[in-house]
C-alpha positions as CSV (number, residue, x, y, z in Angstrom):
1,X,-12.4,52.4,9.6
2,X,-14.5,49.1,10.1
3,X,-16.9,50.6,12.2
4,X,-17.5,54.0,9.7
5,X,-17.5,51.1,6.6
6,X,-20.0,48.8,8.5
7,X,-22.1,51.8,9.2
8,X,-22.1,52.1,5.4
9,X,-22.8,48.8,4.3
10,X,-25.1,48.5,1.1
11,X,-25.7,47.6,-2.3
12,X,-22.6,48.2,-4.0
13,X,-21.6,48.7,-7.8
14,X,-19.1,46.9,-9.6
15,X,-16.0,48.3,-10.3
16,X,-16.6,48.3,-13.8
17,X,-20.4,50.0,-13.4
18,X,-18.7,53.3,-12.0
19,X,-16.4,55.5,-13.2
20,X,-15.8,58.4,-10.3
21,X,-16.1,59.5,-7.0
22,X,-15.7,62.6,-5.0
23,X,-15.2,62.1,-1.3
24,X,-14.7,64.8,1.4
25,X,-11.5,65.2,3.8
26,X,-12.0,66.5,7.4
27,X,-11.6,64.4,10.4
28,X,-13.1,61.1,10.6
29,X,-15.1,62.3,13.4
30,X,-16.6,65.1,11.3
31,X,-17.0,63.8,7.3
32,X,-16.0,59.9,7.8
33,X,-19.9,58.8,7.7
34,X,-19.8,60.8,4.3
35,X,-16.7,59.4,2.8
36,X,-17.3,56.1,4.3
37,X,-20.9,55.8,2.4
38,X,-18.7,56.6,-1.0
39,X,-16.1,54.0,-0.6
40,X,-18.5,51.5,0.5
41,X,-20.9,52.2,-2.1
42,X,-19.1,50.8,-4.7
43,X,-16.5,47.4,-5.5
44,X,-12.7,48.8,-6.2
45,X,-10.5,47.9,-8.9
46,X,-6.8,47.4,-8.4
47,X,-5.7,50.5,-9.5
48,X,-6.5,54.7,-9.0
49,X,-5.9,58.5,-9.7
50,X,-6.5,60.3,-6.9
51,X,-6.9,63.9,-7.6
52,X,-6.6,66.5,-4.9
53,X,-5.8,70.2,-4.3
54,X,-3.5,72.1,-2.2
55,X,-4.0,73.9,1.0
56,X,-0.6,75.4,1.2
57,X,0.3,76.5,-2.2
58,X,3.5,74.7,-2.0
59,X,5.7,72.9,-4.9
60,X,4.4,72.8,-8.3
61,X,1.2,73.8,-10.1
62,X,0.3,70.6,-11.2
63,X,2.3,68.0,-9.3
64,X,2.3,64.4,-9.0
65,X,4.0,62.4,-6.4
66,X,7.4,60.4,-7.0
67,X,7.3,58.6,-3.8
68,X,7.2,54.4,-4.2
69,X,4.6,54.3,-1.5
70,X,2.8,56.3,0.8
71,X,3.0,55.1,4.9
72,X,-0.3,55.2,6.9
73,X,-1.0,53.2,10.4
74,X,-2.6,50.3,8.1
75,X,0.7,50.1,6.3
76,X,1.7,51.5,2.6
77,X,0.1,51.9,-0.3
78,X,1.7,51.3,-3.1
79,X,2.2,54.1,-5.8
80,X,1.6,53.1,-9.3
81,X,4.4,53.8,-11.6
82,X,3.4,53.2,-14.6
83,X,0.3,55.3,-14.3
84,X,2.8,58.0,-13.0
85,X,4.9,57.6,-16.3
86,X,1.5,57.8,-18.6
87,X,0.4,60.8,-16.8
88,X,3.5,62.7,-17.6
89,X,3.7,62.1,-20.8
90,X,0.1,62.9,-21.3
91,X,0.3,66.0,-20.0
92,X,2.8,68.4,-20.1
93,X,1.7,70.9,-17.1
94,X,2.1,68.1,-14.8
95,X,5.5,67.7,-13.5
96,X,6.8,64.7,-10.7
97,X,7.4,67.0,-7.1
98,X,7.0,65.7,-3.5
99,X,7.1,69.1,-2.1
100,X,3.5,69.7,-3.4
101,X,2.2,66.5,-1.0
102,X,4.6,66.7,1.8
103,X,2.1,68.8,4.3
104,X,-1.1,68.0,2.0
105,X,-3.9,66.1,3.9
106,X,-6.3,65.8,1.1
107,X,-5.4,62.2,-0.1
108,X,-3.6,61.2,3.1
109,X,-7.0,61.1,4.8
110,X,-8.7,58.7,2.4
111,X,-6.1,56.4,2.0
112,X,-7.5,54.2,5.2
113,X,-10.9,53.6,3.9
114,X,-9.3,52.7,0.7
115,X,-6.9,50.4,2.3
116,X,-9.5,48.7,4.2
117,X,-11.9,47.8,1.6
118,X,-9.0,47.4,-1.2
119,X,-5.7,46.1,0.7
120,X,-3.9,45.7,-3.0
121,X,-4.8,48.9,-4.5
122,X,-2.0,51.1,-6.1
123,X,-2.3,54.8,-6.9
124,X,-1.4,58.0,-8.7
125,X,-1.5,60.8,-6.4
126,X,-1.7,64.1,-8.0
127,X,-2.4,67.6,-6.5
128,X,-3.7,70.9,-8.4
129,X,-2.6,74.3,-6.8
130,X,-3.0,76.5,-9.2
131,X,-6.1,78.4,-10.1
132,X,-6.8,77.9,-13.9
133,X,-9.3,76.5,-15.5
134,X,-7.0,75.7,-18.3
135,X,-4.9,74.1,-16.2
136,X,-7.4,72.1,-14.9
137,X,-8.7,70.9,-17.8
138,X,-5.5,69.9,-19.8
139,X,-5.3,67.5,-16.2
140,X,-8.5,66.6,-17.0
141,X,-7.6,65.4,-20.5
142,X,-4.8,63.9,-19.6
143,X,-6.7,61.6,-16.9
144,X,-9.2,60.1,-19.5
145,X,-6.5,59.8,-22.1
146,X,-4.5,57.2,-19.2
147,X,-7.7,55.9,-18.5
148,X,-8.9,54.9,-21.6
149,X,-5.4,53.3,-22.7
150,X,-5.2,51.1,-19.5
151,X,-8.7,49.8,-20.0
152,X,-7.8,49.0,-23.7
153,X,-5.0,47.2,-22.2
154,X,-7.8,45.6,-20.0
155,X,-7.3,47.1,-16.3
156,X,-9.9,49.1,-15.0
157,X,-8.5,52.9,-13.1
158,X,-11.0,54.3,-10.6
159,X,-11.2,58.2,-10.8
160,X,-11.2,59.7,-7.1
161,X,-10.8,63.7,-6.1
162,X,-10.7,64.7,-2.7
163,X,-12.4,68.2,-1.3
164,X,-14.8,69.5,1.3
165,X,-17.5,72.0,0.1
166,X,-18.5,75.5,1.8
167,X,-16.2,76.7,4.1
168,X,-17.0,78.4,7.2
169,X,-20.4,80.5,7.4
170,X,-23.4,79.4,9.7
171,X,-25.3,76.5,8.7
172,X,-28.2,77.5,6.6
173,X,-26.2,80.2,4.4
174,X,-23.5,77.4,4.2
175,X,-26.1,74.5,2.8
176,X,-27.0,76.7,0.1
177,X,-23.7,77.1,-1.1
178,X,-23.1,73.7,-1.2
179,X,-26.0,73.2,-2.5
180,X,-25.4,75.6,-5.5
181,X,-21.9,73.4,-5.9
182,X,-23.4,70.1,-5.9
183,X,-26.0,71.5,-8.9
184,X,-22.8,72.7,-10.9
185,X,-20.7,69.2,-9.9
186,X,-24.0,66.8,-11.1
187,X,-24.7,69.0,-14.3
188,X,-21.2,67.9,-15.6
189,X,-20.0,71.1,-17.1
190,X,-16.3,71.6,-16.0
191,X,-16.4,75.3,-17.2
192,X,-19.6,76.4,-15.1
193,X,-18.4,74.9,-11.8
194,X,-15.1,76.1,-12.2
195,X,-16.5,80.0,-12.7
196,X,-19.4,79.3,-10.4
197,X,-17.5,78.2,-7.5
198,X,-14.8,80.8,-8.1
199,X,-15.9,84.1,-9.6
200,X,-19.7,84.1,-10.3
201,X,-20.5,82.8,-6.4
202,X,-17.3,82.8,-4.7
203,X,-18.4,79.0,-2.7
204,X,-15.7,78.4,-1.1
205,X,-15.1,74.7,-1.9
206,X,-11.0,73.6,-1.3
207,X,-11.5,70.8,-4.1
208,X,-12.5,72.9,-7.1
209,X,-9.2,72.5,-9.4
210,X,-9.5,68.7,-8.9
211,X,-12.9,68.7,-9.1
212,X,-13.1,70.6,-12.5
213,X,-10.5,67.9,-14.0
214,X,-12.3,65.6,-13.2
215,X,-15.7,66.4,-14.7
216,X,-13.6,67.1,-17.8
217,X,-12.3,63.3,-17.5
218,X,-15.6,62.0,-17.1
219,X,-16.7,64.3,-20.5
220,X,-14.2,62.8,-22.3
221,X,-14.7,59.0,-20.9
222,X,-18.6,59.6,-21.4
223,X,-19.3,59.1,-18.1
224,X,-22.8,58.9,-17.0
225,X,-25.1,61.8,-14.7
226,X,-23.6,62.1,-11.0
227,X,-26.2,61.8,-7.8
228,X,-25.0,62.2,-4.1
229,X,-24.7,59.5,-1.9
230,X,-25.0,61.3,1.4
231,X,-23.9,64.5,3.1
232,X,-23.7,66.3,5.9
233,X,-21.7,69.5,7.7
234,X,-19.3,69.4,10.7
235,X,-22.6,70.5,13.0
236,X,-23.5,66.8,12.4
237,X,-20.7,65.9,14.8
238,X,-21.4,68.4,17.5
239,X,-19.4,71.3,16.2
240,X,-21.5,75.0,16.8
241,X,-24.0,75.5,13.9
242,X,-22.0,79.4,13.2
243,X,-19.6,78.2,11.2
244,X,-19.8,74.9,9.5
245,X,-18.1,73.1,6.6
246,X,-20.0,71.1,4.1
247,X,-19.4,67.7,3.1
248,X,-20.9,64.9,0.6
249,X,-20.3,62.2,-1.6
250,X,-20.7,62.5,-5.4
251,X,-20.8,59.3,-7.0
252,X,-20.4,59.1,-11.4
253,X,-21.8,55.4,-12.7
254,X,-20.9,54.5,-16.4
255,X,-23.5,56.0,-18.9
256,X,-24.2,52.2,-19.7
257,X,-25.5,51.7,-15.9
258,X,-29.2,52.0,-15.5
């Protein structure tokens, strides 16, 4: 983690100057450079959503985790109950199941990074499984509705999803998919990246559910335009240039941020 993060180092935002980020997932040795350059690029609050999807299909739909705290070689991190409580009542397609994050190792990954540059922070972890863009957008809601009410209350909630992009064709083909993705993710429109990614252009990025809820929670929180902070592909670590997997880091600033 300290040499990835030091690799990064940079001008960073405040934590009140940004409002989301989407970070990628593989191996450190593959999309760690990427994810570190997000995390770095910006000063962390004390508190987060983490929005991811899931690889397995297992447990519910929509599914948040009840655990107290999550273990890692760095130690726990501590889940945060009471944005657990205020997402369930927000919205009623999410329901509290473990099952859903027991084999998952989309927030698992990040958890490190997070650690190292934010030792106190607390989390929600929440996983969306389900293909529906209804689905994802009542998550959505529900995430800028918490969001809103905590920072009326005066503490500030980062906004992270978790996913990779293109999956698994040779290097050019797969840059322009993820290139067509990133277009759809930093125009802002939920709707078009859900049906672009899933039916119009079949890109097969893992993170699309939580990625669609979260550009409806930025909608909603008026959020400002999105630009990438770096990416890359697994090639970039040695691995054959016949089947890669995207990766890049999407950073949201507050619409007041110049």
């Amino acid at each position: 983690m300290d040499g990835l993060l030091r690799g990064a180092e940079g001008r960073r935002l405040g934590a009140s100057d940004w409002r989301g980020l989407l970070l990628p997932h593989a191996g450190y040795m593959y999309s760690g450079r990427v994810a570190a350059a997000g995390i770095s690029a910006v000063e962390w609050p004390d508190r987060a959503i983490l929005l991811g999807p899931n690889h397995r299909g297992r447990g519910s739909a929509a599914a948040l985790s009840p655990a107290g705290a999550w273990a890692t070689p760095l130690g726990d991190v501590s889940l945060d109950r009471d944005l657990a409580t205020a997402l369930l009542a927000a919205c009623p397609d999410l329901t509290e199941d473990e099952e859903a994050h027991e084999e998952e190792h989309s927030l698992e990954v990040l958890l490190p990074f997070l650690q190292a540059v934010r030792p106190a922070l607390k989390i929600a972890a929440l996983s969306i499984g389900e293909p529906s863009l209804a689905l994802s957008l009542s998550v959505g809601r529900a995430v800028a509705h918490v969001v809103t009410a905590a920072e009326s209350a005066g503490t500030r909630v980062a906004l992270v999803v978790s996913s990779d992009l293109n999956h698994y064709l040779a290097r050019a083909a797969n840059r322009k998919k993820d290139d067509r993705a990133l277009e759809a993710l930093l125009a802002g429109d939920p709707e078009e990246l859900f049906t672009r990614v899933l039916s119009k252009e079949r890109i097969t990025m893992c993170g699309i559910l939580p990625a669609t809820a979260l550009l409806e929670a930025l909608r909603l929180l008026g959020a400002g335009p999105g630009r990438v902070l770096a990416r890359g592909d697994s090639a970039d670590a040695g691995a054959g240039e016949d089947r890669v997997v995207g990766y890049a880091s999407v950073l949201w600033e507050n619409r007041e941020v110049s």
